[in-house]
C-alpha positions as CSV (number, residue, x, y, z in Angstrom):
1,X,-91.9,-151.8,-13.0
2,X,-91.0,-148.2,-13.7
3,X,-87.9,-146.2,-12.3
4,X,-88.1,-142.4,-12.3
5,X,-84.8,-140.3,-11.5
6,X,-85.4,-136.8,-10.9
7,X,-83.0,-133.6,-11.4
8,X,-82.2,-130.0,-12.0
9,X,-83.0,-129.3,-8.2
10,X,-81.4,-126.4,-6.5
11,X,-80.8,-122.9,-4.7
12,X,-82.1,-120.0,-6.6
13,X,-83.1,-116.2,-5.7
14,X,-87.2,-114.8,-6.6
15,X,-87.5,-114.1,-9.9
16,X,-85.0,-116.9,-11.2
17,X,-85.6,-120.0,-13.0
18,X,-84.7,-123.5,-13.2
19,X,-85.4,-126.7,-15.5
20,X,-86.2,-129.8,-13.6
21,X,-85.8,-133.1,-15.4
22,X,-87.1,-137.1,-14.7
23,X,-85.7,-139.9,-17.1
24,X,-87.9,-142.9,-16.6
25,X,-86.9,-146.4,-17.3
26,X,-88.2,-149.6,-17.3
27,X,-91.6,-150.4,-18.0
28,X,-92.3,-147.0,-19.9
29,X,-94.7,-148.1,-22.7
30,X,-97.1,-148.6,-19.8
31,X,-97.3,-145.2,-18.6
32,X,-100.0,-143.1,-19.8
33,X,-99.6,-140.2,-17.7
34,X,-96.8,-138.5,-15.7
35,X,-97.2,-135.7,-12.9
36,X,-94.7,-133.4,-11.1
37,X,-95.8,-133.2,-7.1
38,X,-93.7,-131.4,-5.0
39,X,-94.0,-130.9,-1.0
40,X,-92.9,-128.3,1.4
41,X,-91.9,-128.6,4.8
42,X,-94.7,-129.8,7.3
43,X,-97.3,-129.9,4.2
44,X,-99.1,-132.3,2.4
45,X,-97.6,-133.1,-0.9
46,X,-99.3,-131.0,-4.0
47,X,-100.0,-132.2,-7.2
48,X,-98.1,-128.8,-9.7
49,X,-98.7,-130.5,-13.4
50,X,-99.7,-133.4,-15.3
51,X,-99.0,-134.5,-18.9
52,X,-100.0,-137.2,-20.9
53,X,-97.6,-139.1,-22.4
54,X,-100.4,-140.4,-25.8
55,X,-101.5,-136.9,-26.7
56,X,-99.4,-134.9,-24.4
57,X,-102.2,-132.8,-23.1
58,X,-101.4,-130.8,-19.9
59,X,-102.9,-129.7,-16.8
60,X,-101.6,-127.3,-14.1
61,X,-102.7,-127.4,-10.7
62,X,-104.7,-123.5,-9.6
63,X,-101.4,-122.9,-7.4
64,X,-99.3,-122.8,-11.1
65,X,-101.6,-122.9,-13.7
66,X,-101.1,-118.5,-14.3
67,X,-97.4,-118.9,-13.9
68,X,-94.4,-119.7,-15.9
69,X,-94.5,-123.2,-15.4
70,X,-94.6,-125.5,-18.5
71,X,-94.3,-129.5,-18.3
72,X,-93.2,-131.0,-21.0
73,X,-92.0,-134.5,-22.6
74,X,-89.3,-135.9,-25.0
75,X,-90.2,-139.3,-25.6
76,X,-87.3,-140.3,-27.6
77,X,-85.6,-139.8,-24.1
78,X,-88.1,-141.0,-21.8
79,X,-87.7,-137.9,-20.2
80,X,-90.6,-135.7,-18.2
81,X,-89.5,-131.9,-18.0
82,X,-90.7,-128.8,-15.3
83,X,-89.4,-125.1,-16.3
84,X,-90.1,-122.9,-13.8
85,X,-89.2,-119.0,-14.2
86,X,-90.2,-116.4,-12.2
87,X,-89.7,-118.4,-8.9
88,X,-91.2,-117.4,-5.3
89,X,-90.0,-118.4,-1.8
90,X,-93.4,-119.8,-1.8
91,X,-92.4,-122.4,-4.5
92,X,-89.5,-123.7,-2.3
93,X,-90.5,-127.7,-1.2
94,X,-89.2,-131.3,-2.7
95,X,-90.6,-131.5,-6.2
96,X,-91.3,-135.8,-7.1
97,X,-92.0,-136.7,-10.3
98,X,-94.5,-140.0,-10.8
99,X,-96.2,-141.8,-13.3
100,X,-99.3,-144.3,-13.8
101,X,-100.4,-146.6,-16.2
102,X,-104.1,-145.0,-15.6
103,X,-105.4,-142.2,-18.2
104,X,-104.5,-138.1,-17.0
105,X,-108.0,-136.4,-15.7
106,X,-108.9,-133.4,-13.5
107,X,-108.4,-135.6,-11.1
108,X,-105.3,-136.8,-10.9
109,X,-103.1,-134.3,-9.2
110,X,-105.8,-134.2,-6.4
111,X,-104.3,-136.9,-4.8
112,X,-100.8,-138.4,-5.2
113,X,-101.8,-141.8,-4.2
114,X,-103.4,-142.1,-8.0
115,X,-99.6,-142.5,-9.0
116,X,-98.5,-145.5,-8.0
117,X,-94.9,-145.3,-9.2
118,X,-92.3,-142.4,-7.6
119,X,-89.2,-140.6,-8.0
120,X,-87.1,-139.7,-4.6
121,X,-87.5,-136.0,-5.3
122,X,-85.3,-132.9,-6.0
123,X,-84.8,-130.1,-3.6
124,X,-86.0,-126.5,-5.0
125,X,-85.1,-123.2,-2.8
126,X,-85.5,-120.0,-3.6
127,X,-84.7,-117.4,-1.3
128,X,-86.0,-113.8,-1.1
């Protein structure tokens, strides 16, 4: 089993930043990939980055991927990172962190049911 605790959630206007953070624990030599997800009110939860944890190669999702977003690892902490500057209202939803045991690919942020293990999300707002 693996245990993922999100946080760095918060209130911020357009144009500001913040650092979210996830410590896993537990079973972490058996993850091989880690994801942040987040979901806005009344929509379906979106996949935002990938990493993985071997080689540490990234993905961003088309809604990030030409912004300042930058995921990010420190294994020696078991800890997955998200900075996010520049924020929009748009960006405002729950953002989850997650992890699987199965390899990173294009197509793992396309559906969040390829992570089997979940954080209970942090709250990002930003206001206009």
């Amino acid at each position: 089993q693996v245990q993922l605790v999100e946080s760095g959630g918060g209130s911020v206007q357009a144009g500001g930043s913040l650092r979210l953070s996830c410590v896993a624990s537990g079973n972490t030599d058996s993850i091989y990939c880690m994801a942040w997800f987040r979901q806005a009110p009344e929509k379906e939860r979106e996949g935002v980055a990938y990493i993985s944890t071997r080689d540490s190669t990234t993905y961003y999702s088309d809604s990030v991927k030409d912004r300042q977003f930058t995921i990010s690892q420190d294994n020696a902490k078991n800890t997955l990172n998200l900075e996010m500057n520049s924020l929009k209202p748009e960006d405002t939803a729950k953002y989850y962190c997650a992890a699987t045991w199965g390899r990173c690919g294009w197509w793992s942020l396309g559906n969040p049911s390829n992570f089997p293990y979940w954080g209970q999300g942090t709250q990002v707002t930003v206001s206009s």
